[in-house]
C-alpha positions in Angstrom: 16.7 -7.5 -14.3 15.9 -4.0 -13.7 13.0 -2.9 -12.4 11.9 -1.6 -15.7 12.5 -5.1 -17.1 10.5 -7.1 -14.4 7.5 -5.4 -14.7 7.1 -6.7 -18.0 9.0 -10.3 -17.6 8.5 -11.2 -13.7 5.9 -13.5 -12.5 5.1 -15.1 -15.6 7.7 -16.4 -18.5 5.8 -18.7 -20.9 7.0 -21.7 -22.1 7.6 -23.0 -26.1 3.9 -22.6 -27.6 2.5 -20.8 -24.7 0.6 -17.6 -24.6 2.7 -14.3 -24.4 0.0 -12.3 -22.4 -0.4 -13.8 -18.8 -3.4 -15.8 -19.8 -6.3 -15.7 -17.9 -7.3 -19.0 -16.0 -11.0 -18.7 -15.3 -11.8 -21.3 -13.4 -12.3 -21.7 -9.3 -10.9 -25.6 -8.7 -8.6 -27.8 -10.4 -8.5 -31.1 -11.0 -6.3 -34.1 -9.7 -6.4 -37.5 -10.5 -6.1 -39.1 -6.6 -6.8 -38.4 -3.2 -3.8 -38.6 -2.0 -2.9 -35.8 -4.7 -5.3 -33.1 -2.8 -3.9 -34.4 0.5 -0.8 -33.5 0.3 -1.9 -29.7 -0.8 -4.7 -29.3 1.9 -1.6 -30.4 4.1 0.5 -27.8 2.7 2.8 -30.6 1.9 3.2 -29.4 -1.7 2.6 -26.3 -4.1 -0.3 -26.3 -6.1 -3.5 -25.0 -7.4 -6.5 -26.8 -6.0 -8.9 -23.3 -5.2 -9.0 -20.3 -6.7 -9.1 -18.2 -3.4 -5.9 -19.7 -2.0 -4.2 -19.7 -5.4 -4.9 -19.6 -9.2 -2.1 -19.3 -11.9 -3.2 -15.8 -13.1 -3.2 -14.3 -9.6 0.2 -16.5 -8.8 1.9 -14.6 -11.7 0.7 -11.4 -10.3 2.1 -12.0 -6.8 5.6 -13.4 -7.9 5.8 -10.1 -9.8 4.8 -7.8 -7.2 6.8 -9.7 -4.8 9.8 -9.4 -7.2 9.7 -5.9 -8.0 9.7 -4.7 -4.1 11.9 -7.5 -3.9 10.3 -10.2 -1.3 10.2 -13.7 -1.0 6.5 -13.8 -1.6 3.3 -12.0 -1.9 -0.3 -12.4 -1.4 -2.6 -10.5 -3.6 -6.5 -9.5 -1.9 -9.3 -8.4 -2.8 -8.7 -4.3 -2.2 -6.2 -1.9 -0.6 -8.1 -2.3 2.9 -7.9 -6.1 2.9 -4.2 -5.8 2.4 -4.1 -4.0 5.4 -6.7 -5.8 7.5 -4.5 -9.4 6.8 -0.5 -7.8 7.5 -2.1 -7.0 10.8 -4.3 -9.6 12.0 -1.2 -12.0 11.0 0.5 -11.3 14.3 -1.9 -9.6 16.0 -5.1 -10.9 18.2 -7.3 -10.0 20.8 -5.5 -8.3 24.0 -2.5 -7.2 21.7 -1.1 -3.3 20.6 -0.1 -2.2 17.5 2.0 1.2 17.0 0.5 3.4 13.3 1.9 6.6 12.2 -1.3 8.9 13.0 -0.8 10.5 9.6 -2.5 8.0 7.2 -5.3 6.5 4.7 -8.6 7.9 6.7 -10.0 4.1 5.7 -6.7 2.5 7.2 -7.1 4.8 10.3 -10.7 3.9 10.8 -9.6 0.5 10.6 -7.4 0.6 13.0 -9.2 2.9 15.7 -12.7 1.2 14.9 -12.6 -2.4 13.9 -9.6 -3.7 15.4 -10.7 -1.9 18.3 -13.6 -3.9 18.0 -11.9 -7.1 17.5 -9.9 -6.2 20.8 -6.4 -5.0 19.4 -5.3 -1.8 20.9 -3.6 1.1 18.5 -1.4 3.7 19.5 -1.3 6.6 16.6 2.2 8.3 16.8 3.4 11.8 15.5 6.1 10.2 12.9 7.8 13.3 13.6 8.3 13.0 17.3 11.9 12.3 18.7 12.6 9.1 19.2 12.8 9.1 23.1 8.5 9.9 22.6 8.3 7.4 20.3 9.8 4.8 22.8 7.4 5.0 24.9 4.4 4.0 23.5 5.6 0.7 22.9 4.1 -2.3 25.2 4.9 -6.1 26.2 1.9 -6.5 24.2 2.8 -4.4 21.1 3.4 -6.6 17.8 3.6 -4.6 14.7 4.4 -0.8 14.0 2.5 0.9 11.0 3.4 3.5 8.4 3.3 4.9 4.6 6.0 5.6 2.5 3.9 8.9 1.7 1.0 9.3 3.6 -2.6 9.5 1.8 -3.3 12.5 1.6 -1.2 14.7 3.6 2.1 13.3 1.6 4.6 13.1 4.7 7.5 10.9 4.2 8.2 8.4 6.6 11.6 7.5 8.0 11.5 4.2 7.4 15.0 3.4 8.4 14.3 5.2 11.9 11.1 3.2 12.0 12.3 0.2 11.2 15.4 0.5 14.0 12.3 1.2 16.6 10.9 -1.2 15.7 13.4 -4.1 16.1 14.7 -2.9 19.4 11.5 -4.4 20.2 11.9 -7.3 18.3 8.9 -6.2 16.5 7.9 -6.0 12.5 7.8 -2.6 10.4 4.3 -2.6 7.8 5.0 -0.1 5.2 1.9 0.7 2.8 4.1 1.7 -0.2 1.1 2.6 -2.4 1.7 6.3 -3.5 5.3 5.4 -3.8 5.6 1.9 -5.6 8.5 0.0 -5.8 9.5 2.0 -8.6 10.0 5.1 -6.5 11.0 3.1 -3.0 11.4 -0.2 -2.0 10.9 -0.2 1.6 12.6 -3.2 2.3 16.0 -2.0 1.4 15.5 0.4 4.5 14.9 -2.2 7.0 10.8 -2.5 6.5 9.5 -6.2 6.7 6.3 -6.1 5.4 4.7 -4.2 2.6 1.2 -3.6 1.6 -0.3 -1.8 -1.6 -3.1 -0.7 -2.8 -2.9 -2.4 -6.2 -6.3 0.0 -7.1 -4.3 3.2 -6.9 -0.6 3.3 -9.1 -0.2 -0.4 -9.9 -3.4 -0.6 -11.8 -3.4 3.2 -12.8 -6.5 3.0 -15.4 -9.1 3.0 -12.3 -10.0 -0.4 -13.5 -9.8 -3.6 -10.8 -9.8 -3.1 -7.1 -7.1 -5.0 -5.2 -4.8 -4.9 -2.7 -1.3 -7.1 -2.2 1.1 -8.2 1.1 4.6 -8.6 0.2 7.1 -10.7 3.0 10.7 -9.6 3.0 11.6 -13.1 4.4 14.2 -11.1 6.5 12.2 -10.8 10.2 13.5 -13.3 12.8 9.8 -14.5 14.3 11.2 -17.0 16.4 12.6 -13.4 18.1 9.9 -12.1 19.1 6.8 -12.9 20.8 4.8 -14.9 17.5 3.8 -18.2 18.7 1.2 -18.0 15.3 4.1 -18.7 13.8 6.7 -20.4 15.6 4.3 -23.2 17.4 2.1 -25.5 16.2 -0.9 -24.9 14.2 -3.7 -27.2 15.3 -5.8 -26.2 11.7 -3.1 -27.6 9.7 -2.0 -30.7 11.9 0.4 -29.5 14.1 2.0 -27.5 10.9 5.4 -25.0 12.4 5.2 -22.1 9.7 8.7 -20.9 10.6 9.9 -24.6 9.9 7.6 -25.4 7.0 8.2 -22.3 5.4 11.3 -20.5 6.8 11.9 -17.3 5.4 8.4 -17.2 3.6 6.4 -17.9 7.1 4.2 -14.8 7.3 2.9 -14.9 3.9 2.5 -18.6 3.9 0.5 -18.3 6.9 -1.4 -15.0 5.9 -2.6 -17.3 2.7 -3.3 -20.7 4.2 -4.9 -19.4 7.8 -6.3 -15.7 7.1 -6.9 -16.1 3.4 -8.8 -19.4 3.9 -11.0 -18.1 6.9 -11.8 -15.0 5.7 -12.2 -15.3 1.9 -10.6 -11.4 0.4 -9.0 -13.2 -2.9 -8.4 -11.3 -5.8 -10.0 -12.7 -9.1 -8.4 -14.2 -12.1 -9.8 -11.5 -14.3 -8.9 -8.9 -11.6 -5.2 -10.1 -11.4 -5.3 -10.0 -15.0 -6.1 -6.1 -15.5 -3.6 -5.3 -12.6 -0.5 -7.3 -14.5 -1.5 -4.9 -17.2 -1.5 -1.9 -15.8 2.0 -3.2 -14.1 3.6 -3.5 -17.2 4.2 0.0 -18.0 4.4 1.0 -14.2 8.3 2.2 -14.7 6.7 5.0 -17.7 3.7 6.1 -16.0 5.4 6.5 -12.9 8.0 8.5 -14.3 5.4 11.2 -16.5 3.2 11.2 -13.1 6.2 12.4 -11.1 7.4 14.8 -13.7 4.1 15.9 -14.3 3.3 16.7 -10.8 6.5 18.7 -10.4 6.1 21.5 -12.7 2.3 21.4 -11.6 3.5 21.8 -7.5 5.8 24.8 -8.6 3.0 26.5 -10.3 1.0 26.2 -7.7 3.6 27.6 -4.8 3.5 30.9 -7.1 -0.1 31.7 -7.6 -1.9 34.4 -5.0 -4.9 32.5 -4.3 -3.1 29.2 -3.1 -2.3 29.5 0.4 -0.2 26.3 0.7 1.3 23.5 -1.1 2.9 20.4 0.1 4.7 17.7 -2.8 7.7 16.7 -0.8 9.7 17.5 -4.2 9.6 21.1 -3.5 13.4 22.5 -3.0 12.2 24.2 0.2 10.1 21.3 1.6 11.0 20.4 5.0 11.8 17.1 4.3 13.8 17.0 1.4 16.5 15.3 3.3 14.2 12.2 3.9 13.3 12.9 0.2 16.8 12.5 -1.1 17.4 9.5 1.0 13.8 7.3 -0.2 12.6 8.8 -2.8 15.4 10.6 -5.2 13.4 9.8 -8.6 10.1 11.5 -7.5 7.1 11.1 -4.8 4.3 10.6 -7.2 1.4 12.5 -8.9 -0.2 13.6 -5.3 -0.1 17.1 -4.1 -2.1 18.1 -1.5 -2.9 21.9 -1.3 -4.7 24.8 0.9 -6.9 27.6 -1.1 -7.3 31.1 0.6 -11.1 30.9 2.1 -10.4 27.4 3.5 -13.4 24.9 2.8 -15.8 26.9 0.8 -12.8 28.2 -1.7 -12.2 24.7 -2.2 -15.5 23.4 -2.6 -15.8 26.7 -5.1 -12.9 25.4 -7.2 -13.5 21.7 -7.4 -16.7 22.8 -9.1 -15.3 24.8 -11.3 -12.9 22.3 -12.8 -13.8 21.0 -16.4 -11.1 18.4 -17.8 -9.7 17.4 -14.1 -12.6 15.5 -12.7 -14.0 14.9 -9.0 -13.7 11.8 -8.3 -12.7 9.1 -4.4 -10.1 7.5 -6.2 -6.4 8.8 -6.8 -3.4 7.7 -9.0 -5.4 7.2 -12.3 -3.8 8.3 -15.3 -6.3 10.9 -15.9 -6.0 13.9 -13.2 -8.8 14.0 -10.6 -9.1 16.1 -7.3 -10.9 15.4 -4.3 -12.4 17.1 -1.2 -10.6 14.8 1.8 -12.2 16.5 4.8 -15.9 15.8 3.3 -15.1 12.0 1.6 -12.0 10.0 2.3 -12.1 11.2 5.8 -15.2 12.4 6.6 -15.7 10.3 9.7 -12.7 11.4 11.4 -13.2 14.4 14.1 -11.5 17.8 13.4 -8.9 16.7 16.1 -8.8 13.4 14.3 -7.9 15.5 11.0 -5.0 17.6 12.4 -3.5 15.1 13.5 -3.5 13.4 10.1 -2.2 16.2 8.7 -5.3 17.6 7.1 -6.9 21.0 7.0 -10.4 21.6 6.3 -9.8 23.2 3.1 -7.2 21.1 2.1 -7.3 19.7 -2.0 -5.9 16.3 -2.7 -4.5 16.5 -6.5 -3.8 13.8 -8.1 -2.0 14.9 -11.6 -2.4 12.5 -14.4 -0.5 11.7 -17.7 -2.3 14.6 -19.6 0.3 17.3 -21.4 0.9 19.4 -18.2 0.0 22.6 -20.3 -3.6 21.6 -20.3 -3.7 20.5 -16.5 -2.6 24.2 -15.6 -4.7 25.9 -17.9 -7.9 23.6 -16.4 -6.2 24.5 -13.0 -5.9 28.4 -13.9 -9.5 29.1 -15.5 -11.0 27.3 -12.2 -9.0 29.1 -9.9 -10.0 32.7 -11.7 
């Protein structure tokens, strides 16, 4: 099916005399009539449902969905964005290892990576995803086990070269982690480009009311582990008996293990009533995606023309610099995000986010109603100014995220505020 189609049929199909809505299965165990039964699940021996924070029937529908629509073998849903994140990393990587990120990033993923992994003693190297390839060599290590990027970075809205990435990557016999959030696999699906794992943000696009936190790993099933340096994967696990994941699971071993090892220890499910909000708002992903990007097109023109907006960068500008990158990833659009620079820096900005009436203030982004933010003073607030330009963000830089509203009355709301 197309990708319109799945995100109404994938996941779930019911059966003669069955619900039609995904129902939601409220419950945190299951029952079985022997021993042996629950056994064979607690050995990963068989599928099945036996606790609702290793699996649950609502959030399994969810996760074949997701996983179809980006077109993986499997996917994990968590309990936010961040968790997502948190678990595609700590898969492969532990104490004493190095992880290459794109510098210009989520200010929570950044702090994630420069704080608490840091903590947890995995190294990060934060790359200019511009820089020539021959710079980008060399921050790789022995020790180096994943490289990290978005599709469109939150909230500067660069596009990444996956493919480029990707090839960097593997020379090292390493995995590309793409966070397709602002994107979706409606606009790119980064394993077509050579990514091999994808993480979302289910809170931001894929639920797009502002309703359920979550967050979602998808495997391609297409990295070689037994390549590299993953013995996680490739050599026994004592926690499951000796368990191989590559031979228990073959092309699905990263996500089985994220769920069985990470997901057991550390507990970030999603909930059944969560998973059930996000399948909604999946449902008519294909429409909302498409008025969001259109939306945010004629909003990014209006913006380039008027006298008191210094900058404007929505890679779907003719003259943006990237367009070529553009073309290639994202022809259909690049979202509802703009980011944009007032004349008079911070204080302009801080003037006309005040002075906004329908378009509301708010830390969230990709809702279907437009809201602005401030990201130098909230989303990433506790990075340095140095920290901040080389994210990609100025001080008086607005993050816009245009809704589903009638454009007309986003520009006039837009035009009163900035007179």
């Amino acid at each position: 099916m197309k990708k319109e189609s799945l995100c109404l049929h994938a996941g779930y199909r019911p059966s003669n005399g069955a619900p039609r809505v995904l129902p939601i299965v409220q419950s945190t165990t299951f029952k079985y009539a022997t021993t042996a039964e629950v056994a064979r699940l607690f050995d990963l021996a068989e599928a099945g449902f036996f606790y609702t924070r290793l699996g649950n029937p609502t959030v399994d529908a969810v996760e074949k969905k997701i996983a179809a629509l980006e077109g993986g073998v499997g996917a994990l849903c968590t309990s936010s964005g961040q968790a997502a994140s948190m678990l595609a990393v700590l898969n492969v990587a532990g104490c004493g290892d190095h992880i290459v990120s794109a510098a210009s990033i989520y200010g929570g993923t950044f702090n994630l990576f420069a704080v608490t992994l840091k903590k947890l003693g995995i190294d990060v190297t934060f790359v200019d995803q511009q820089a020539p390839d021959v710079e980008l060599e060399k921050v790789f290590r022995p020790n180096t086990r994943a490289v990290f990027g978005e599709t469109l970075s939150n909230p500067s809205m660069d596009v990444l070269d996956i493919e480029r990435f990707a090839a960097l990557a593997h020379r090292r016999n390493v995995p590309l982690i793409v966070d397709n959030t602002f994107a979706t696999p409606f606009l790119c699906r980064p394993f077509a480009f050579g990514a091999d794992i994808v993480v979302h943000s289910t809170t931001k696009y894929m639920d797009g009311h502002a309703l359920q936190m979550g967050g979602v790993i998808v495997d391609s099933g297409n990295f070689d582990w037994s390549a590299g340096n993953y013995p996680e994967l490739t050599e026994p696990d004592a926690s499951y008996h000796g368990l191989v994941y590559t031979q228990a699971f073959g092309k699905a071993a990263y996500i089985a293990k994220a769920r069985a090892q990470l997901m057991r220890d550390m507990g970030c499910c999603q909930s059944p009533q969560g998973a059930f909000y996000i399948n909604q708002g999946l449902e008519t992903l294909a429409v909302r995606m498409e008025r969001h990007c259109r939306n945010a097109e004629a909003v990014a023109a209006w913006l380039m023309q008027h006298p008191a907006v210094e900058s404007v960068n929505y890679p779907r500008l003719p003259n943006h610099p990237q367009k070529t990158l553009v073309d290639k990833y994202l022809p259909n659009g690049t979202s509802g995000v703009i980011s944009f620079s007032l004349k008079g820096g911070r204080e302009a900005g801080a003037r006309f986010i005040d002075a906004l009436k329908m378009i509301s203030l708010q830390v969230h982004v990709a809702d279907i109603r437009t809201c602005v933010l401030h990201p130098a003073s909230s989303t990433h607030r506790q990075l340095t100014d140095a920290q901040l330009q080389e994210a990609g963000i100025t001080p008086g830089m607005v993050r816009l995220s245009v809704g589903l509203e009638h454009v007309d009355d986003i520009l006039a709301d837009l035009e009163q505020a900035l007179t």
